[in-house]
N, C-alpha and C positions, 0 to 999 in steps of 0.2 A: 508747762512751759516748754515750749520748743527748744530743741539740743541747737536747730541754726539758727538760731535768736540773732539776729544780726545791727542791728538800729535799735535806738532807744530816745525817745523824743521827751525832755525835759522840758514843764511847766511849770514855773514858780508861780505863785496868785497869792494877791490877798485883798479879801474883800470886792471880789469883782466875778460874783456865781455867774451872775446873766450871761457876760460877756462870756465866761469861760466855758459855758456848755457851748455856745457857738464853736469855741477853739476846739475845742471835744469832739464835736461834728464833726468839724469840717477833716480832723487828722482818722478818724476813725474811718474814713473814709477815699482815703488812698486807693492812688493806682498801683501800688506795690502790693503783694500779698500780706497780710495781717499778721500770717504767719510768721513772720519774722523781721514784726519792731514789737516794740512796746512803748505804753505811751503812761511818764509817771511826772504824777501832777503834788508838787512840791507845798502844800496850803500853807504859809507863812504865817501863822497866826492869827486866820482870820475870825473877825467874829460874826458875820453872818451865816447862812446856812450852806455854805463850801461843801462840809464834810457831807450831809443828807442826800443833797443834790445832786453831788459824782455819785454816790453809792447809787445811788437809785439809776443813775445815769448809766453804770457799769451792769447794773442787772437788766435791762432793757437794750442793750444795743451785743450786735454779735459783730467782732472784726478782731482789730488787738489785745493783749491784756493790758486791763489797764490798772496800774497801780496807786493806792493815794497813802501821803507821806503829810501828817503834819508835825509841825515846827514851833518854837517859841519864834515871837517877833521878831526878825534880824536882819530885813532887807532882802532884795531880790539877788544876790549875787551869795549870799549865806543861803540862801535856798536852792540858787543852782546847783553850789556847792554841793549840798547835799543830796541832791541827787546824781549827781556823778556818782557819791558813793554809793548809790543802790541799783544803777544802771546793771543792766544786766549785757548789753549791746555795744559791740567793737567800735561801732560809729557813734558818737551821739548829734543829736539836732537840741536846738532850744529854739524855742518860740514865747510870745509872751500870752496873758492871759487875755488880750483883746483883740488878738491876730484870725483872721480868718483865713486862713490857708488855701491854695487851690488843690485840686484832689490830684496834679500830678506833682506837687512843690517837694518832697520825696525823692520822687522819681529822678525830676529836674536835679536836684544835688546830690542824686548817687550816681547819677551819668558825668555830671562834672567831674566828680572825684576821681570817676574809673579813668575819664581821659585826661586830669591832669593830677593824678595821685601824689606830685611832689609840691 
């Protein structure tokens, strides 16, 4: 893990692989260096194959690290939650698990921040 770890993009999901390898995609693939987000996908209880999918999904692709968290059933806002607590990164981002991101959507809300930080 990177000491300038700075961003950490939270995904809660449940039950929605298909879609979520897309969201996986589309963030792993940023116009910001990799080197400093990470991207941690909250699986809420799901019972299809969530868990198989990212894994496989994390040994096939070079960019972020990516982290996977699962959860007892709780809702998408208990899973946020819980990954605020594993975040590793000063900023966080959330997205949902059927979002396709553009590759500069990052970029775009770390330029806003810098110019309007309050």
């Amino acid at each position: 893990m990177s000491i300038d770890l700075k961003y950490s993009v939270i995904i809660p999901t449940y039950n929605r692989v298909k879609t979520l390898v897309l969201t996986l995609d589309s963030l792993c693939h940023q116009t910001i260096s990799p080197e400093i987000y990470e991207i941690l996908i909250i699986d809420d209880g799901s019972t299809d194959d969530t868990e198989s999918h990212v894994t496989c999904h994390m040994s096939h692709v070079t960019g972020p690290v990516v982290r996977y968290f699962k959860a007892e059933h709780g809702g998408a806002a208990k899973a946020r939650n819980l990954g605020i607590t594993h975040a590793r990164g000063d900023i966080l981002f959330f997205t949902d698990d059927d979002c396709v991101v553009p590759s500069n959507w990052m970029e775009s809300l770390i330029n806003g921040y810098a110019k309007y930080p309050d």
